[in-house]
C-alpha positions as CSV (number, residue, x, y, z in Angstrom):
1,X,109.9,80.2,88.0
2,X,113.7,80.0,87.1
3,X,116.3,82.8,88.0
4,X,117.9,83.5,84.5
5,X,120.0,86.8,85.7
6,X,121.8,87.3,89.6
7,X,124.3,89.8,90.5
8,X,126.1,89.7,93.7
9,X,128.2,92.6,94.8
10,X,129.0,93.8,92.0
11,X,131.0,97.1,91.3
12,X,132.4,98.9,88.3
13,X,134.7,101.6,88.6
14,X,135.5,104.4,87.2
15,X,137.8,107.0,86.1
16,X,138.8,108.9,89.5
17,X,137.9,105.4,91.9
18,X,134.1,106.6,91.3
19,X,132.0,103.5,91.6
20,X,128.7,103.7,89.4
21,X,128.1,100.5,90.7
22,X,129.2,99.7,94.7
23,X,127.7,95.9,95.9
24,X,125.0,95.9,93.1
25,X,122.5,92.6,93.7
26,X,120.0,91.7,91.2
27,X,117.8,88.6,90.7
28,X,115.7,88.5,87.4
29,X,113.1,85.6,87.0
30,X,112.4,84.1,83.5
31,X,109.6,85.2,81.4
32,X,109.0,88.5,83.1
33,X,109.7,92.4,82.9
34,X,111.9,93.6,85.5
35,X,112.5,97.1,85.4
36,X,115.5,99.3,87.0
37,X,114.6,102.7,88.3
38,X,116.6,105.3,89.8
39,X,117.6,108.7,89.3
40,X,120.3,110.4,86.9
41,X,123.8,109.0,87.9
42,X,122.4,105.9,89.9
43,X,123.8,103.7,87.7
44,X,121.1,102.1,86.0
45,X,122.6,102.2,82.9
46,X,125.9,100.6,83.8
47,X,124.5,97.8,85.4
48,X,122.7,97.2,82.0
49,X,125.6,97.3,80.1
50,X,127.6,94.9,82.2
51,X,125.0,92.4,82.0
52,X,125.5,92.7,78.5
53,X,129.2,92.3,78.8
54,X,129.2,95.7,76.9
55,X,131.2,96.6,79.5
56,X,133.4,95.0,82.5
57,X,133.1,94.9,86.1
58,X,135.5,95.5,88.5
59,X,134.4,92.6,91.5
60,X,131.8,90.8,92.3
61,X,129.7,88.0,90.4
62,X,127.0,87.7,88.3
63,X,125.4,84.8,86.0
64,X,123.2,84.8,83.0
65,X,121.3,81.9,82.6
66,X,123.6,79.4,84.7
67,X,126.7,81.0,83.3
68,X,129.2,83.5,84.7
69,X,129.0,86.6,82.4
70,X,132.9,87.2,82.9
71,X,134.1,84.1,82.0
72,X,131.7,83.4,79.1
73,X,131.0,86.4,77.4
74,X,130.7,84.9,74.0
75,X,128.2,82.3,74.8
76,X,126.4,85.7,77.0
77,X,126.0,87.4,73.5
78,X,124.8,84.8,71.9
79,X,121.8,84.4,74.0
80,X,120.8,88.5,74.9
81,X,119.2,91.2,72.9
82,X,120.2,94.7,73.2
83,X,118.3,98.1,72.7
84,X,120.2,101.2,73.5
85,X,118.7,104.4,73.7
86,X,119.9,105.2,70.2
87,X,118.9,103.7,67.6
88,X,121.6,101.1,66.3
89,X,120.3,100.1,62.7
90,X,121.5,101.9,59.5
91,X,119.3,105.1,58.1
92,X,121.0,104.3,54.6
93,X,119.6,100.9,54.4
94,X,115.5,99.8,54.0
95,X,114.0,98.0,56.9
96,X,114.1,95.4,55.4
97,X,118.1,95.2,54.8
98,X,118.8,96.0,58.0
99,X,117.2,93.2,59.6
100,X,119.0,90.7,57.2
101,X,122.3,92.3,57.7
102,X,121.4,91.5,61.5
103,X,120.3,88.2,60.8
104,X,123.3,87.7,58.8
105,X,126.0,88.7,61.4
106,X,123.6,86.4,63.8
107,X,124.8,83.5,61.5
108,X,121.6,82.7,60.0
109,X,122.3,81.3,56.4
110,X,120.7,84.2,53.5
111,X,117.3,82.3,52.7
112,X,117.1,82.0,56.6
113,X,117.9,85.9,57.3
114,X,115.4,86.3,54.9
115,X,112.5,84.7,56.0
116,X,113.4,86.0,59.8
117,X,113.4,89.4,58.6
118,X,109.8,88.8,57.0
119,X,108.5,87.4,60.5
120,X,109.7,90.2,62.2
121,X,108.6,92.9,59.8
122,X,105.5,91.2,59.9
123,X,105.1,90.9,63.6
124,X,106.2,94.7,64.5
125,X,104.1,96.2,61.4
126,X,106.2,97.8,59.4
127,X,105.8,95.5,56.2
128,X,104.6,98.4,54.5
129,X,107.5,100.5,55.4
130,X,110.3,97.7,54.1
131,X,111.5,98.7,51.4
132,X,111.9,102.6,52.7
133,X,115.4,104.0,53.8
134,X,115.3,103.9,57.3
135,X,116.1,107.8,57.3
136,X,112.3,108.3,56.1
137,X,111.3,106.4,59.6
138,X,109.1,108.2,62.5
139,X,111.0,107.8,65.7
140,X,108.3,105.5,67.0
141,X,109.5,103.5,63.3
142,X,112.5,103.1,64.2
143,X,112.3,102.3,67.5
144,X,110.0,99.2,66.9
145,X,112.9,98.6,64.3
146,X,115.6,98.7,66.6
147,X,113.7,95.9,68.6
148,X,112.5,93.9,65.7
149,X,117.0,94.0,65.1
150,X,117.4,93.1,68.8
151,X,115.1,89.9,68.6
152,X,116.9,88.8,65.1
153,X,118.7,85.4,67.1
154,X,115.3,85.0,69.3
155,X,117.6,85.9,72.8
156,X,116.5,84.3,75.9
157,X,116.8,87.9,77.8
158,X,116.4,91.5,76.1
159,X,117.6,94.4,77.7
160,X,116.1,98.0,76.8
161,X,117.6,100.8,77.9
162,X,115.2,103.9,78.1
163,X,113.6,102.2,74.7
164,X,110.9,105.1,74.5
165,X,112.7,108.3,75.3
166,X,111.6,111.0,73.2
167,X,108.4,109.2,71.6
168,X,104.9,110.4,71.7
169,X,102.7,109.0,74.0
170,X,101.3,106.6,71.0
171,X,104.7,105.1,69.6
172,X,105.2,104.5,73.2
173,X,102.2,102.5,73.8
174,X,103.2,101.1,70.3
175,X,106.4,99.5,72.4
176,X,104.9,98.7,75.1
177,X,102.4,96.2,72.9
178,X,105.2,95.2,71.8
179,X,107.2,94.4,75.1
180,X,104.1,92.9,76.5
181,X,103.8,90.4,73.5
182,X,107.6,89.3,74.0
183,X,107.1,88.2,77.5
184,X,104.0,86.1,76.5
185,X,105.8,84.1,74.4
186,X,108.4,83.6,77.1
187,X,111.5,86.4,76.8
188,X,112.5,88.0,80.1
189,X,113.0,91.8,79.4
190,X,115.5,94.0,81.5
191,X,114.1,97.6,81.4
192,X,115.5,100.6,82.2
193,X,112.9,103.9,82.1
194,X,112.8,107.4,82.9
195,X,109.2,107.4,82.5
196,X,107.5,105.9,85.9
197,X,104.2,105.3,84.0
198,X,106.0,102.8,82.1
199,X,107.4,100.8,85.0
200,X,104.2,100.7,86.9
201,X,102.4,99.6,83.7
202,X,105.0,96.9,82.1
203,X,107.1,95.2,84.7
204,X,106.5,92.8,87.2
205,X,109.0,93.6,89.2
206,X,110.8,96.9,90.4
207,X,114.4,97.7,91.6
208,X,114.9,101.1,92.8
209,X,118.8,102.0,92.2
210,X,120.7,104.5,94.1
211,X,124.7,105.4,94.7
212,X,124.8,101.6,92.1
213,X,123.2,99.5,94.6
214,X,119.7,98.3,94.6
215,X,117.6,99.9,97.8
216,X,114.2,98.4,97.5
217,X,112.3,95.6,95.4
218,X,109.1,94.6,94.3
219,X,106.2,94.6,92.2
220,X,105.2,98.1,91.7
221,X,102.0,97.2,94.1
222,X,104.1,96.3,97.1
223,X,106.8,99.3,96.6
224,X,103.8,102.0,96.8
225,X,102.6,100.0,100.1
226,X,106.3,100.3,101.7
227,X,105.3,104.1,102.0
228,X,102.3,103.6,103.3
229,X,99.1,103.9,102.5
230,X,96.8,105.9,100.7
231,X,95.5,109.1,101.9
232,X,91.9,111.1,102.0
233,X,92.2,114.5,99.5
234,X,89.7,117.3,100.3
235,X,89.6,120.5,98.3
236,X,87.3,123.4,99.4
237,X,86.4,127.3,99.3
238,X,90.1,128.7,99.9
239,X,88.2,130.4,102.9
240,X,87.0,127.0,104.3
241,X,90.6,125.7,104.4
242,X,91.3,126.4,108.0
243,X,87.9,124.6,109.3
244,X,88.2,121.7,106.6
245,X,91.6,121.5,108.0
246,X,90.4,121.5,112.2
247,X,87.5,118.3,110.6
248,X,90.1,116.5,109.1
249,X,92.9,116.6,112.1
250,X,90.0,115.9,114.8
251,X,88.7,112.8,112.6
252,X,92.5,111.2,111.8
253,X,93.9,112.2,114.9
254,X,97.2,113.5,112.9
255,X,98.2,116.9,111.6
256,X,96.8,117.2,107.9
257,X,98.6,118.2,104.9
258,X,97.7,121.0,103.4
259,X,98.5,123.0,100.4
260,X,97.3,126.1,100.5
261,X,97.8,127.3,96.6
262,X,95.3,124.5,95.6
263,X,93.0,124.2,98.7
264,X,93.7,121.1,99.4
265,X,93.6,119.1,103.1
266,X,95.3,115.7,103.0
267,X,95.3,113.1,105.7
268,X,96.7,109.3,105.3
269,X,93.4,106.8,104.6
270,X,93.4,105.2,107.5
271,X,90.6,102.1,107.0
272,X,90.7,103.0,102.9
273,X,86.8,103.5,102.2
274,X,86.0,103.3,105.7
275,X,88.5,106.0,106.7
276,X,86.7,108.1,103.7
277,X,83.3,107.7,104.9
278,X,84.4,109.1,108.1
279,X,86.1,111.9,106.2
280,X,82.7,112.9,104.4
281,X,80.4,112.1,107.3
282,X,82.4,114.8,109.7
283,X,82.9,117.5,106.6
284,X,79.1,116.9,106.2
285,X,78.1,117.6,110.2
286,X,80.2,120.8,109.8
287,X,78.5,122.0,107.3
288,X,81.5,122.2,104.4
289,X,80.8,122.3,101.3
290,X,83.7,120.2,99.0
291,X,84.6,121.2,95.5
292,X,86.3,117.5,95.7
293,X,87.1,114.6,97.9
294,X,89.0,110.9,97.0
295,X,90.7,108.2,98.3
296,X,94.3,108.6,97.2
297,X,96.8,105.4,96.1
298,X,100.3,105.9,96.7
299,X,102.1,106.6,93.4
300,X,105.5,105.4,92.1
301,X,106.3,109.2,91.8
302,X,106.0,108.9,95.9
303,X,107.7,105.8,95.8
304,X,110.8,106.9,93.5
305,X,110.9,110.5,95.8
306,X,111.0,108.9,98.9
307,X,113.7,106.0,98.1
308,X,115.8,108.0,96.2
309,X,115.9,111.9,96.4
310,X,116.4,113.8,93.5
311,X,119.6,114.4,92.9
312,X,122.5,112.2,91.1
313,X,125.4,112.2,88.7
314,X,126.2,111.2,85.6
315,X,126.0,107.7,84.7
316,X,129.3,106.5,83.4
């Protein structure tokens, strides 16, 4: 599998000497989803939109496909596809016109705009919605628009930048189809999200971004095993907490979490099912009765919490 994106120290100032990005490395493999996560501020956004060369970066390097993104912008463009979170095509115009417009602009000759706007109204669904102003669009619509207008020249990378934020859970999984169907046929997607769902579902590959540099990588699997394992939840009688709480410490041989508002007695997993069995074997011997009890995976809500705190600034 070939690099097609790498960043090396790369920072981007702003006004003030604030740097949204401060030694920012990235290395993006061809034909998968690699998604940027970090809180407000961390400069997620800003390392999208240099990649892009929507904007320019103050030092370091960084190469799309072989070539250095500063010193060949042009030829940069001419091989990405970019999805904002707004949508970029033209309420006044039908579906349909806006993807020729963007086919035209792309250089595609008008009987060739025309047939690629076809293909891509065909592939996204929204034949039947063509000839509408764009204004009469759903926001799940118009998103699926927005990429179909992105994917006009067939770019070797894509970059979305929160591509689903205020859709319904269904036009989101309406994008993600569509993401996943892109990188089958071979386009490496750049993805930034605030919704961790989505990077745990789409991309094969995680960077978590704080203070504009990268602080962990991974697939999502390996990131949730950085923090550990997973842990054994019991929830009882609130007047059994105390003793389910004594069973649980004696058995792990740690201090359990507990949270007292829901009745609940944590303790980490130890051996996975074995280190359950345990769990339900000593509750049973003292005579607790359990209103629930599960082996616990890690989330990428832990993950994200732990690796980057909550709070941040705004992203230039």
């Amino acid at each position: 599998m070939s690099t097609v994106i790498r960043a090396e120290g790369v920072r981007k100032l702003y006004g003030g000497g604030r740097a949204a990005l401060d030694g920012f490395d990235l290395q993006v493999e061809q034909g998968t989803v690699h998604a940027l996560l970090g809180p407000n501020g961390a400069g997620k956004t800003t390392a999208v939109r240099v990649m892009a060369t929507l904007v320019r970066f103050d030092g370091g390097r960084m190469w799309l496909d072989g070539h250095r993104v500063d010193r060949h912008a042009r030829w940069v463009r001419s091989r990405i596809g970019f999805v904002g979170q707004y949508a970029a095509v033209d309420e006044a115009l039908s579906g349909r016109r806006n993807l020729e417009m963007f086919a035209r602009l792309s250089h595609l000759g008008r009987a060739r705009a025309r047939r690629r706007a076809q293909e891509l109204l065909e592939h996204f669904d929204l034949t039947g919605a063509a000839e509408r102003a764009v204004r009469q669009y759903s926001g799940g619509m118009r998103r699926r628009l927005d990429l179909a207008a992105a994917l006009v020249a067939d770019p070797v990378v894509l970059f979305l930048d929160e591509p689903t934020t205020g859709l319904d859970p269904r036009s989101r999984a309406r994008v993600w189809e569509a993401v996943r169907e892109l990188v089958g046929r071979g386009t490496t997607v750049v993805l930034t999200t605030q919704y961790l769902e989505e990077a745990d579902r789409l991309a094969d590959r995680i960077s978590v971004v704080r203070a504009g540099r990268v602080v962990a990588e991974g697939s999502p699997e390996r990131l949730k095993e950085r923090i550990g394992g997973g842990r054994v939840e019991v929830v009882v009688e609130p007047q059994d907490l105390a003793l389910a709480e004594e069973v649980l410490g004696r058995v792990a041989g740690v201090l359990p979490r507990v949270e007292a508002d829901q009745a609940r007695v944590s303790v980490p997993a130890g051996d996975g099912a074995l280190g359950l069995a345990k769990v339900v074997r000593a509750l049973d011997e003292a005579g607790l009765v359990v209103e629930d009890v599960a082996l616990r995976r890690p989330s990428l809500d832990e993950v994200f919490l732990s690796l980057t705190g909550e709070e941040g600034e705004s992203d230039g």
